[in-house]
C-alpha positions as CSV (number, residue, x, y, z in Angstrom):
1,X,0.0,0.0,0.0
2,X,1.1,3.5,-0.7
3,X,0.1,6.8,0.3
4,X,1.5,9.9,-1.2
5,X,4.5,8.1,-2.5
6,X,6.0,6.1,0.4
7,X,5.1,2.8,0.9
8,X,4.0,1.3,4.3
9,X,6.0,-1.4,6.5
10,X,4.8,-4.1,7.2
11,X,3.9,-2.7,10.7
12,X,2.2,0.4,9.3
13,X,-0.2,-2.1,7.2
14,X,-1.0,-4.3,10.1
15,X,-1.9,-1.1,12.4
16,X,-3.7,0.6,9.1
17,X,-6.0,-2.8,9.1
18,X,-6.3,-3.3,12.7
19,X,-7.5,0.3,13.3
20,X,-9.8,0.2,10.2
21,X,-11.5,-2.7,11.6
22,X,-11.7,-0.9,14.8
23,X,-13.4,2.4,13.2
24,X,-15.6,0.4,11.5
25,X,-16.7,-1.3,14.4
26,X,-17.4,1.4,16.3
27,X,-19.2,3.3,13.8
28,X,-21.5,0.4,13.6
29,X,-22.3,0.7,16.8
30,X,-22.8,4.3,16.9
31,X,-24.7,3.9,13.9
32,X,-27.0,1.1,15.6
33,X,-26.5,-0.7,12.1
34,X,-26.5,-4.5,12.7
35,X,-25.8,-5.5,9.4
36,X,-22.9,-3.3,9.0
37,X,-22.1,-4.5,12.6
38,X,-22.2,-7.9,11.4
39,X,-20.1,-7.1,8.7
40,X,-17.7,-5.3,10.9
41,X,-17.2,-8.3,13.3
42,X,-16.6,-10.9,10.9
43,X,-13.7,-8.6,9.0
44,X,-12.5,-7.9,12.3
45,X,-12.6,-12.1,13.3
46,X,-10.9,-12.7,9.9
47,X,-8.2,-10.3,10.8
48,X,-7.5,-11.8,13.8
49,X,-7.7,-15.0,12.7
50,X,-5.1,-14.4,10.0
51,X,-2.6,-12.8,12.4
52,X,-2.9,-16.2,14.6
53,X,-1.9,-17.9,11.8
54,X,1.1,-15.4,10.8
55,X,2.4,-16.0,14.1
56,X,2.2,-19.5,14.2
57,X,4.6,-19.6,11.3
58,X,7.8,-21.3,11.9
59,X,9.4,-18.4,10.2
60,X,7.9,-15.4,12.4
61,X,10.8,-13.6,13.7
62,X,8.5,-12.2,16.9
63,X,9.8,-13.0,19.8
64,X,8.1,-15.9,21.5
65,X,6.6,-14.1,24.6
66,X,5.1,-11.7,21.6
67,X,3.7,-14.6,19.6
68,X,2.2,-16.0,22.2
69,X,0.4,-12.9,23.5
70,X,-0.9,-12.1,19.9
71,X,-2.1,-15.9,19.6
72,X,-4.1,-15.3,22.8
73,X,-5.5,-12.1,21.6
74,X,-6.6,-13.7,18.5
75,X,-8.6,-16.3,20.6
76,X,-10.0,-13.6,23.1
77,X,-11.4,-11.7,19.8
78,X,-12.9,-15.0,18.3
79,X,-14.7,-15.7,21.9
80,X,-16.3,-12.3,22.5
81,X,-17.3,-12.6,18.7
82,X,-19.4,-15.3,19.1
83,X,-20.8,-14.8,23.0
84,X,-22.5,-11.5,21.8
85,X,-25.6,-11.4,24.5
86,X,-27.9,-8.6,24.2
87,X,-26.9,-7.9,27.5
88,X,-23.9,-6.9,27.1
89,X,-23.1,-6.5,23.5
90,X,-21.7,-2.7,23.3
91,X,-19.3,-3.7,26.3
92,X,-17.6,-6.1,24.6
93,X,-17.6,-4.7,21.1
94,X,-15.9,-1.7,22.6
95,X,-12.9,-4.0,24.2
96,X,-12.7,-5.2,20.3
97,X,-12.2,-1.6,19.4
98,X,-10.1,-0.8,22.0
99,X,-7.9,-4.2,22.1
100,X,-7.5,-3.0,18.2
101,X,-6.5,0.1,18.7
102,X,-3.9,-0.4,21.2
103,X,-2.0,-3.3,19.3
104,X,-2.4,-0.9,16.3
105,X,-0.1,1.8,18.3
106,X,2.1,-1.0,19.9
107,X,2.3,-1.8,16.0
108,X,3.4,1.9,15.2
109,X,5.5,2.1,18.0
110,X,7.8,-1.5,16.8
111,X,8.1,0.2,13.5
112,X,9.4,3.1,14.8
113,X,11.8,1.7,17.0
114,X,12.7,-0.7,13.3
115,X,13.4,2.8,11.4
116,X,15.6,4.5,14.2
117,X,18.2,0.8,13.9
């Protein structure tokens, strides 16, 4: 992916498609749109799911402690994704968002620390 002429790291891309997901979950939810919502979570499960299987690679060069955290995440996400009660659906749609949002910067942050070495 480019924008304005410079192309995105790997990182960048990751952080780019974990904070889209996480904008357009919430503006699902703002929206009170349930087929856009539905929409939103299963790109968001998809995501996850193919980060688990990134980092299960034998040739990811993440640290283990890393791999292992992201592998959890991605199982977290697919839980709350399918025990969406009534009850307590914005809740946990917003941990989504936020869990998304936060490993998006953590993201950032890695790449930045990559481009200063």
């Amino acid at each position: 992916m480019t924008t304005e002429n410079k192309t995105l790291s790997s990182f960048e891309e990751d952080a780019f498609a974990l904070t889209r997901a996480a904008v357009d979950l919430s503006q699902a939810l703002e929206n009170g749109d349930q087929t856009a919502l539905a929409a939103a979570l299963d790109e968001n499960l998809n995501l996850w799911t193919a980060i688990k299987t990134l980092v299960a690679r034998t040739d990811c060069k993440l640290p283990e402690d890393i791999r292992t955290n992201l592998t959890r995440l991605s199982e977290y996400t697919a839980k709350v994704t399918f025990d969406l009660s009534k009850q307590r659906q914005t809740e946990k749609i917003e941990v989504l968002i936020n869990t998304n949002l936060q490993i998006a910067e953590g993201l950032l942050e890695g790449a930045a620390k990559s481009a200063k070495q």
